[in-house]
N, C-alpha and C positions, 0 to 999 in steps of 0.2 A: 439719599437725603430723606426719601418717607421714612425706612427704616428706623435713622434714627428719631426722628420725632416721634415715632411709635413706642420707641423703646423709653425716652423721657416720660410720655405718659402713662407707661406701667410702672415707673417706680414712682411718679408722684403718689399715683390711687394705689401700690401699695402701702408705704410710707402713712398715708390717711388712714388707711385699711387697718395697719398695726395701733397706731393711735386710740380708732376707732373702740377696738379690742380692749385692750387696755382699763381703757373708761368701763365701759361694757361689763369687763371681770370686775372690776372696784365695785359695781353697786350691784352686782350679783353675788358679792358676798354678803351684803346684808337685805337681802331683798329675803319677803316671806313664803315667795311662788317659788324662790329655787328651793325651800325648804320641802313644800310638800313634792315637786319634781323626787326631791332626794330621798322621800319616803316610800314614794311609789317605785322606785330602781328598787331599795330595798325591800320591798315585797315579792319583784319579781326575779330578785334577785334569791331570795327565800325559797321559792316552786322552785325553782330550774337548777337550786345548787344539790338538791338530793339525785334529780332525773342525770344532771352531769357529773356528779361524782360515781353514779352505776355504770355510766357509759365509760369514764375512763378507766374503770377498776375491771370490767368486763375486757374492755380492748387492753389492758393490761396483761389480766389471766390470760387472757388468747396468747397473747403473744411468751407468755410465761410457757404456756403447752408446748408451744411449736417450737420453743427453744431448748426445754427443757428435756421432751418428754416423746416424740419424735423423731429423735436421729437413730442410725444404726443401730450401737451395742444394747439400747433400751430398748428397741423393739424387738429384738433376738432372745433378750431375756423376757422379755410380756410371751412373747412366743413359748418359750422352755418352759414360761409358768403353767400355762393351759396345758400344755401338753404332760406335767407329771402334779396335777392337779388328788392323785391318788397315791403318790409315792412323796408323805410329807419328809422324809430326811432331802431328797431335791429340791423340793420347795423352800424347807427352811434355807439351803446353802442359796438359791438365787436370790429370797427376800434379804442375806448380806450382800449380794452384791450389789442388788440395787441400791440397798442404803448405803453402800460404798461410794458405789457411783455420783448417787443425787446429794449425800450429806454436802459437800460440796458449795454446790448451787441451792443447796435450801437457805445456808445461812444468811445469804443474801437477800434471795426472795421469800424470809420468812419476815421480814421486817415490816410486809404489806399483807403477804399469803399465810398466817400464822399455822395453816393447819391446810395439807397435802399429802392426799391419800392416792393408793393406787387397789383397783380391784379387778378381780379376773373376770372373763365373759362371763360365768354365772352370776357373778352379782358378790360373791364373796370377797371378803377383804384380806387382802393378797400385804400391802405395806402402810405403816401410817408413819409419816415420815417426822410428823410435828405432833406433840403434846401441848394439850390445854392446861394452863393453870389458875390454882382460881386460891386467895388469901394465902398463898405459898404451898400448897398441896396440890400432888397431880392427881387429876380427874381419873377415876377408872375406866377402860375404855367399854364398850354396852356391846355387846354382839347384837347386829343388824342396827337400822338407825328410826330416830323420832321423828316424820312427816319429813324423810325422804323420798318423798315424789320425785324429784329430779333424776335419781340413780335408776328408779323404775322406768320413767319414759325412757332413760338414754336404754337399759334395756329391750325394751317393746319396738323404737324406731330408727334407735342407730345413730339418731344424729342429738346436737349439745342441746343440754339443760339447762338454766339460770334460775336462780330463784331465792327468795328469804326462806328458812329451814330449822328446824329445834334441834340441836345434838346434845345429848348434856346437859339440858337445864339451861342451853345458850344460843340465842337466836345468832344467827349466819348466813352473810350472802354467799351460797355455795355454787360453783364453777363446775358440772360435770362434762367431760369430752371423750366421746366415742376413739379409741384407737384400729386402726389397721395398717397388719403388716404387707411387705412389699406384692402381695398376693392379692392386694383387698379382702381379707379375712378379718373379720371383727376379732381382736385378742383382747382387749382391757378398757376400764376404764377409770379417766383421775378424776380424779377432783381437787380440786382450787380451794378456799373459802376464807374468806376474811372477816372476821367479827364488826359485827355492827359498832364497837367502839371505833376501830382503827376507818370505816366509812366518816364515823363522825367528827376522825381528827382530821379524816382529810376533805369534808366540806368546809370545816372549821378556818384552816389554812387557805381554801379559796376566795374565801366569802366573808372570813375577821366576826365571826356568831358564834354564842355560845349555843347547846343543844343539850335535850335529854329524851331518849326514849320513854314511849307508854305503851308496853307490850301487854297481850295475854295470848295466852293456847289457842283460844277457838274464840269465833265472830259472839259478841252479848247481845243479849237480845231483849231480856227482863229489867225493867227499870231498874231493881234492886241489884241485880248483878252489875250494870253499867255504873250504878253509884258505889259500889265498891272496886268497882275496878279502878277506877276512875281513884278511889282513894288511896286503893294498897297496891296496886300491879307494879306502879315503878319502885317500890322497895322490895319485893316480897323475894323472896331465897329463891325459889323456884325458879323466876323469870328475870334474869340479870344479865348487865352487856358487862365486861370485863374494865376496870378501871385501873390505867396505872396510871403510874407517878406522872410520865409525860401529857396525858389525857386527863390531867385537872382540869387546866384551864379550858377545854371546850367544853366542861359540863355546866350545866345549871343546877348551882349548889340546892338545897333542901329548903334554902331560905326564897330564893330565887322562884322555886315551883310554887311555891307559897303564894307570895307577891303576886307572880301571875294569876292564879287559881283566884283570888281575892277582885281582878280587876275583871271578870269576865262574866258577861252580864250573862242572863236565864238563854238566849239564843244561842252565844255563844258556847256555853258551858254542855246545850241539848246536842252541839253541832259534834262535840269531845266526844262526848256520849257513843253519837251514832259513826264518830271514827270518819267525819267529813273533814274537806280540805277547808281551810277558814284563814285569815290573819286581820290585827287589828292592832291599833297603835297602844304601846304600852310603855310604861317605866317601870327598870328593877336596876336596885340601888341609886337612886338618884340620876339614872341617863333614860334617857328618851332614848326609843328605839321601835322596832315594828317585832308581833310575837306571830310568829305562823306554827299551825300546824298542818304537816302532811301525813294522809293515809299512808301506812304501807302496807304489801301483800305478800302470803306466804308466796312455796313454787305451787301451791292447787289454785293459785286466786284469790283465796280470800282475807279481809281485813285485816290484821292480826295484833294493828296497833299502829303507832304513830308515830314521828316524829315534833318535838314543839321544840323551836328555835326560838331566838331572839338576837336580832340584828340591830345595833345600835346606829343614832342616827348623829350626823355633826350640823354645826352650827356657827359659821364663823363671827365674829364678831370683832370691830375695829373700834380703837381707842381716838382720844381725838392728838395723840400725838401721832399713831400711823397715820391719819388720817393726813395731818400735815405734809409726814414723811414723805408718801403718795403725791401730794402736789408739789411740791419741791421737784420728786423724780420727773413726773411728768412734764414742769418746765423745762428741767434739763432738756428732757428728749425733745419739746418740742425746739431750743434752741438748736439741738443737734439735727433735725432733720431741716430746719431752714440754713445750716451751716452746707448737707448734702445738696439741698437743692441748687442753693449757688453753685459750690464747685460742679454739681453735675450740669448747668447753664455753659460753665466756662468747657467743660471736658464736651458737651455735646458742639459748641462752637470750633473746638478743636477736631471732632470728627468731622464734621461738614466738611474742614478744610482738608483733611486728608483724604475726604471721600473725592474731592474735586483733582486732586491733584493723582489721584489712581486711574480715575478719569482721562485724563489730559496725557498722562504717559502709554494708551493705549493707543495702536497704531492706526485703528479707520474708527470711523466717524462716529459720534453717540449722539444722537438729543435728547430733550426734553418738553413737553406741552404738556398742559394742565387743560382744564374742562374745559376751558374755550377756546382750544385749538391755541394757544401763544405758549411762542417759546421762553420757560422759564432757566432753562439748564442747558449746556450743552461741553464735551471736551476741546482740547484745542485744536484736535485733528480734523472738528466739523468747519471751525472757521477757515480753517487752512483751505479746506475743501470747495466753500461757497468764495473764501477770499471776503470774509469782510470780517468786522472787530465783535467783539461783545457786547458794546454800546446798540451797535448799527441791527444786531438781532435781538436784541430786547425790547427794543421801540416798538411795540404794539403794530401799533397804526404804517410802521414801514415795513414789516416783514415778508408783503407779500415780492418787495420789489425785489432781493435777491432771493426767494426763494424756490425753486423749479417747483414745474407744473408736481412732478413723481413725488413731494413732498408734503403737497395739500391733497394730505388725506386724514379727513375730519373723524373725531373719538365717537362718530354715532357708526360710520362708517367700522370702523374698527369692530365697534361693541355688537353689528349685524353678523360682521363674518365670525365671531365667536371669541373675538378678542385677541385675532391675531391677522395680518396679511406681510406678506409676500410682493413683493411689484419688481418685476424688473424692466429696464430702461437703460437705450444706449444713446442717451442726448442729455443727459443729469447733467454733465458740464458741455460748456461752449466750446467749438472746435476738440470735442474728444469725442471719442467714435467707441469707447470703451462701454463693455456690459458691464452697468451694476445693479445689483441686488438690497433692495428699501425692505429693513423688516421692522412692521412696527407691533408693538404686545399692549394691550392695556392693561395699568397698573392701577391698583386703590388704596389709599390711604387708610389702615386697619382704624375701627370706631369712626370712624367719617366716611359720610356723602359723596367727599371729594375724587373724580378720577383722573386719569390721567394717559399720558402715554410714554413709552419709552421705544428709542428707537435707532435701528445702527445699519450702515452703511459699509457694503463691502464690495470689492470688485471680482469681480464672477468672469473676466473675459476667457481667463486659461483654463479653469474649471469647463468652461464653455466649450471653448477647443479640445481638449480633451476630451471630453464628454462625446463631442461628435466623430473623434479620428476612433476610437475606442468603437463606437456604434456603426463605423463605417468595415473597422476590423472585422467584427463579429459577422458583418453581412456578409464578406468574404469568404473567412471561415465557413458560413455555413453553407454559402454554393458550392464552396468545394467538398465539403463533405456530402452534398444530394449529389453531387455529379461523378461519386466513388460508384463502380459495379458491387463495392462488397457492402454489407451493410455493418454499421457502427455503431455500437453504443456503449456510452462512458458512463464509470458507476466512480460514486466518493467510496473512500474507505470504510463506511458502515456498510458497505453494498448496496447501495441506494443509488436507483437511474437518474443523472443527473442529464442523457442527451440522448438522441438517437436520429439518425439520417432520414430521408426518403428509404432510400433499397431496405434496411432494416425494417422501416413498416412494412413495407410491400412484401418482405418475404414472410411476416408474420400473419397480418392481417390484422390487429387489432389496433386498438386507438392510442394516436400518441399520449393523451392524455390519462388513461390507463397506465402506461406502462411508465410515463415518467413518477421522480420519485418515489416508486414501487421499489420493492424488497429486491435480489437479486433475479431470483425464477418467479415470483409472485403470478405470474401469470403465464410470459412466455417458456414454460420448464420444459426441461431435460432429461435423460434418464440417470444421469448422473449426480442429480441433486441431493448429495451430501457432502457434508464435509472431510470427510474421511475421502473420497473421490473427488471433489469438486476440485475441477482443477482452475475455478475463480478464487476459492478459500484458499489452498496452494498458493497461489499467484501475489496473493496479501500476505502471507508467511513468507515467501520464501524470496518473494519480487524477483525472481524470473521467468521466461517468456513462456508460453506451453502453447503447443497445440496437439489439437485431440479431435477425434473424429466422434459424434453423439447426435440422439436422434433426440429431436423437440417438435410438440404439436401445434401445427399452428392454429387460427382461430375456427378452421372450421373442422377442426381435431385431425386431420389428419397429420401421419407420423412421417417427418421426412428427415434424411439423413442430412447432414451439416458438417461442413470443417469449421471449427471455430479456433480462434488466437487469441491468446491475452495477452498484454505484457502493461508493467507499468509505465506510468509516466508521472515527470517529475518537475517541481518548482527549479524557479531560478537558482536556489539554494541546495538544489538537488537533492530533497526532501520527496519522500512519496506523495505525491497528492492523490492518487485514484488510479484507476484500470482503464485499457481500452479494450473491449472486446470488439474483433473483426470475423462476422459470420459471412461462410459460401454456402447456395445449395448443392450437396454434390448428388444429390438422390438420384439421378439418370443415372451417370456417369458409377455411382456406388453399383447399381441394379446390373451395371453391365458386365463391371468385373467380376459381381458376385457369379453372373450367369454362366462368364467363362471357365469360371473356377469350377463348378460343378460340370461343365463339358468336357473339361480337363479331366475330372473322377469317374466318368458316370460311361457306363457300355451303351451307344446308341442305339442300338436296333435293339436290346431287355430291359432296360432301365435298372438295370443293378449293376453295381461298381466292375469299373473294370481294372486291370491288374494294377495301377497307377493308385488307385483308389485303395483295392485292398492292403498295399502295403503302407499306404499314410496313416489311414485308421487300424490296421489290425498290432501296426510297431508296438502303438502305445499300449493297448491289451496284454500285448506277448511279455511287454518291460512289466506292466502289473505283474502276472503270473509270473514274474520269475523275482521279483520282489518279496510279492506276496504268499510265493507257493501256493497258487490257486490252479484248479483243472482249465486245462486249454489244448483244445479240439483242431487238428486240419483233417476237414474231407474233401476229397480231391473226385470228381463225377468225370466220368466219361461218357458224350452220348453215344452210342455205336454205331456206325449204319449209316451216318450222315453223308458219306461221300454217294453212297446206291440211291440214297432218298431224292439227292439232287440232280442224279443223273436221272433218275425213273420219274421221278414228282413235277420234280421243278425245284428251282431254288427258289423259288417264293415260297413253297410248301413245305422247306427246309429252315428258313428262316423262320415260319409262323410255330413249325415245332418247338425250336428254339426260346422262340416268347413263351410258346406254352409249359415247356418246361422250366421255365427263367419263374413263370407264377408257380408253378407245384413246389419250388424252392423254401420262395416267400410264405407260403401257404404252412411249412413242412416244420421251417424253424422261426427261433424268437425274432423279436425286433429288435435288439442289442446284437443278435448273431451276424456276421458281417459275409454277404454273399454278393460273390462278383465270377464275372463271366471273362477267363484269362487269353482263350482262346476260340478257335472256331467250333468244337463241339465237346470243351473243356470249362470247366465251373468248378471253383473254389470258394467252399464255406468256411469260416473262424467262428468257430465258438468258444469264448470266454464265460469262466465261472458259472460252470455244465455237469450237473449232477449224473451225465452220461455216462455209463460204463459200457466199454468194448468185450464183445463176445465173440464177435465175428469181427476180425478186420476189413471182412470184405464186403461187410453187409453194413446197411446203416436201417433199419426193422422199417422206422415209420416211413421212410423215403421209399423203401421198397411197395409199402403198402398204397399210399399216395400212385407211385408209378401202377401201377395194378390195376387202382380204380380208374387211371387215365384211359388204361388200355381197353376195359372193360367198357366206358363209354365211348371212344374213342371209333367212328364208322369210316375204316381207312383200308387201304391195301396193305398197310406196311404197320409195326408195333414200336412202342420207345423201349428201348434198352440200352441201360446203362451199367457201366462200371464202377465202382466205387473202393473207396481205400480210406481206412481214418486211422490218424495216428494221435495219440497223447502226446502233451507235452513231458520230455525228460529233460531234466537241469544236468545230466552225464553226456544226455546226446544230442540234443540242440541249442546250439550256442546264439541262435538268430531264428529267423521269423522262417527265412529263405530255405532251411536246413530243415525245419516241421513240416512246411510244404513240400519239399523234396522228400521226404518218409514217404509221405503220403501219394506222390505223384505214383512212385516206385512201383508202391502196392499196386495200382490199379493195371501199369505196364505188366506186371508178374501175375495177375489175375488175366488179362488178354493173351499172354503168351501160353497160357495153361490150355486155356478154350480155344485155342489157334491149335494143341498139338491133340485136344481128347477129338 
């Protein structure tokens, strides 16, 4: 209902608004302020059309360059030019290919660029792709050029020139652009130029002015020189812009310069002189109009002459029969707009009633109150609701009798809480024990003072119930998850922690609030944290179960071992929703098996492997070596003596030999070589990928020496002596690990059996 009353009074005050207008333009066509308004556009409209005609002919050429001049096969051939810069039959054959090339694309853009030159990094003039003409003869072309500064800076700094320029006897806004090929190597440079006429057709065309240049060569400075310039520079042979046929009409005829020249008092005529920016109102041929002149400057800076425009000025003027015409129109409209206001009186009456009746078919309750708390509005579902008529809630002065307490709530009230509340209430009707929910908004009438409220009625009891069986769920859920031994935590599909148990903290340490919607390892990490291994990024590919055994620090860094499990889990739709990761500490239990495992390998009383040992670790070596055809070593030791030593000594003093010799082992060879102790006074070494060569089968040099210096410090009754046997590995004679061993055992029985018979 505000709505549309809102919307009625935007179109009355537009509707005025147009009227208003209207009136407005009719006597601003003959008013004398919009005339000098219109004088003063065209003065500055005069300055800024020479400054914007360079700016668009500059962003022109650019864009000329880069299209032109820029791509591959052109700069391949800029390239071949420099480079056979000494061998002119290759030069003359590339200067046709580029004019091959560019002829082309010149005829187009010679229409604006009349004259596009190319020259090589010295400075030489490599191609001229467009000829000057001037009364139907072509210009001869000048080797090197006249107050080309531009050519010379893009020289000396590598980067574009811009500038006014003499070539010829003809002043030119000329375009120079540094090229480099795909190396960044300076190869060439073009140049652009477009003659000061074709400038003057196209400010001409922006702007509806005629123009004519006042050139000379260099800045005047002697009265007598300035008063000749001034008289002969825009005729003289010497200094001329090019005129054709299409570029009549933007010149100012000879008669034209005249007229000017005639209306321009001593300041103004000293301002010519000294080649200052001036304009002043003028007439030639019978129009009013404004005469500007602007300085221009070569590419060095200075002066070198001017432009003088003349922009004509309008003036409308009305008859007293348009005059009529105009009033006439204007009754029209105004009958037409009191024809729209009625129908839009009846059409906005017609909305009211449809706004009510959209109202009225919506299913819980809506009202209405204005600034004083009274209800103005309401649908039929609120009367339904209170149980009384339309009449019975409009009545001012009765409304508080069927209205509940949850209802009077006043628009100051409203406008505190920031223009909106909330109330819910299970006594809003009599004998109903139902929750509902009172939401009121304050509303404002757009352009008016007036506020208001609006307000709707919904019942919230199932919401309610829900709401609590849902939160009574969740408390569930989450004592049985603290009351799990494993710890738990569920990540959404981006990997992000969306829960985590009790035991989960407790085996970490750190804070839930840390770790929730945290990255996947953001903190609590693993050693497995990539994707290429993570078997939680797996888990989201492939949505099957994994588990995996991996060490994670917890917060007070220490590393312990973990069983962890993932597997997904899924909506009622059986759609993946997210992961549940279920971690155990197994780090005791890890510690334990590892420990058995190496008692399983390891010779108790030396601490080097024993037979169980050597053949788990030496297979793999023996399989290398025979893959790889690499050298692989069995020495097989015998201690001697050891049954007398235990009878004589002790077997304690037999056993500590034992260790001692179990160290001269470790001492003798590498730490990749693999030494274990197979029996009671029997030691087997492997050595893999062993630049050793056998001399003596029976000897092993360094072993021998080691044993030596034992015995040399060694203050005992009895000496070590040992046996030894080493066999290489053969791919003809040993088939297995067992077989290199057996070589080698051999040797050493066939070495005792020798010393048992000398």
């Amino acid at each position: 209902m505000l709505k549309a009353k809102r919307f009625y009074s935007f179109d009355f005050v537009f509707f005025i608004a147009i009227v208003s207008l209207i009136v407005s333009t009719f006597f601003l066509m003959v008013d004398d302020g919009n005339q000098q308004q219109q004088r003063n556009l065209s003065e500055r409209t005069a300055y800024r059309s020479f400054v914007s005609t360079l700016a668009q002919v500059k962003s022109n050429a650019t864009l000329l360059f880069e299209l032109q001049y820029t791509y591959g096969p052109i700069l391949s051939l800029l390239d071949d030019a420099n480079k056979a810069i000494n061998s002119p039959e290759n030069l003359q054959l590339i200067q046709q290919q580029l004019q091959e090339k560019l002829q082309s694309q010149f005829r187009v853009s010679s229409k604006i660029f009349s004259s596009q030159k190319v020259y090589l990094n010295n400075g030489d003039l490599l191609l001229n792709i467009g000829k000057y003409f001037y009364d139907g003869k072509e210009v001869a072309e000048k080797k090197g050029t006249e107050l080309n500064g531009g050519l010379e800076k893009v020289l000396k700094r590598l980067k574009p020139s811009f500038g006014l320029s003499l070539e010829n006897g003809r002043y030119l806004y000329r375009y120079f652009f540094p090229v480099f090929n795909a190396s960044n190597e300076f190869i060439a440079i073009i140049e652009i130029a477009i003659p000061l006429a074709n400038l003057q057709y196209i400010s001409s065309n922006a702007s509806n002015m005629k123009s004519q240049y006042l050139l000379a060569k260099r800045p005047l400075l002697a009265s007598a020189q300035k008063n000749r310039f001034y008289q002969e520079t825009e005729f003289s042979g010497s200094f001329f812009v090019n005129k054709h046929i299409n570029l009549i009409e933007a010149n100012l005829s000879e008669t034209d310069l005249d007229e000017l020249k005639n209306s321009l008092s001593p300041i103004e005529e000293s301002k010519l002189m000294q080649l200052k920016q001036f304009s002043i109102s003028a007439q030639v041929a019978g129009q009013d109009g404004v005469a500007v002149f602007m300085p221009i400057n070569d590419v060095y800076g200075y002066n070198v002459g001017g432009l003088l425009s003349f922009i004509p000025t309008t003036k409308w003027y009305v008859s007293s029969t348009e005059f009529n015409t105009i009033s006439v129109m204007l009754m029209l409209m105004l009958v037409l707009v009191l024809l729209y206001a009625m129908r839009k009186s009846a059409a906005i009456y017609k909305m009211k009633l449809s706004y009510q009746q959209c109202l009225d078919v919506l299913p819980f309750p809506i009202f209405l109150k204005d600034n004083n708390d009274q209800y103005f509005g309401a649908n039929k579902a609120f009367y339904d609701f209170l149980n009384i008529s339309k009449k019975q809630l409009l009545e001012g002065d009765q409304n508080s009798e069927y209205e509940p307490d949850a209802l009077k709530v006043s628009l100051a009230e409203i406008n505190k809480a920031g223009g909106c509340i909330e109330i819910e209430s299970n006594n809003l009707k009599k004998d109903d024990d139902s929750i509902y929910k009172v939401s009121y908004y304050e509303v404002a009438q757009q352009g008016a003072l007036k506020h208001g409220v609006v307000g709707y009625i919904e019942d919230v009891s199932n919401y309610k119930l829900l709401n609590d069986s849902l939160k009574s769920s969740l408390f569930d859920q989450t004592e049985f998850m603290d009351i799990l031994p494993l710890g738990v935590r569920i990540f959404n599909l981006e990997g992000r922690t969306t829960y985590i148990n009790k035991m989960y903290k407790s085996l970490n340490g750190f804070n839930v609030n840390d770790l929730l919607s945290a990255d996947c390892e953001a903190i609590f990490n693993c050693l497995e944290c990539h994707n290429n291994v993570c078997s939680l990024h797996k888990n989201r590919i492939l949505k099957l179960n994994q588990r995996i055994e991996t060490i994670k620090y917890n917060v007070s860094g220490e590393a312990l071992t973990y069983e962890v499990t993932y597997q997904p889990y899924y909506s009622i739709d059986k759609k993946v929703q997210g992961i549940i990761e279920l971690i155990c500490d197994i780090t005791v239990n890890k510690s334990l098996l590892d420990k058995n495992h190496t008692l399983m390998l390891t010779d108790e009383l030396t601490g080097v492997s024993n037979y169980r040992g050597l053949v788990s670790a030496g297979d793999n070596y023996f399989r290398l070596a025979q893959r790889a055809k690499k050298a692989y070593f069995a020495l097989y030791v015998n201690v001697v003596g050891m049954e007398k030593i235990n009878e004589t000594q002790g077997k304690k003093e037999g056993e500590q030999l034992l260790i001692l010799f179990a160290n001269i082992l470790k001492n003798t060879f590498r730490e990749t070589d693999i030494i274990a102790r197979t029996g009671d006074d029997e030691f087997i070494v492997l050595m893999n990928d062993s630049e050793y060569e056998i001399v003596d089968n029976t000897k092993f040099v360094r072993l021998d020496a080691n044993v030596k210096k034992f015995n040399s410090t060694m203050n005992k009754a009895y000496r070590l002596v040992i046996d030894t046997g080493i066999v290489e590995y053969n791919a003809g004679s040993h088939s297995n690990l067992s077989s290199l061993i057996k070589n080698a055992e051999q040797l050493v029985y066939e070495h005792r059996l020798k010393r048992s018979l000398n």
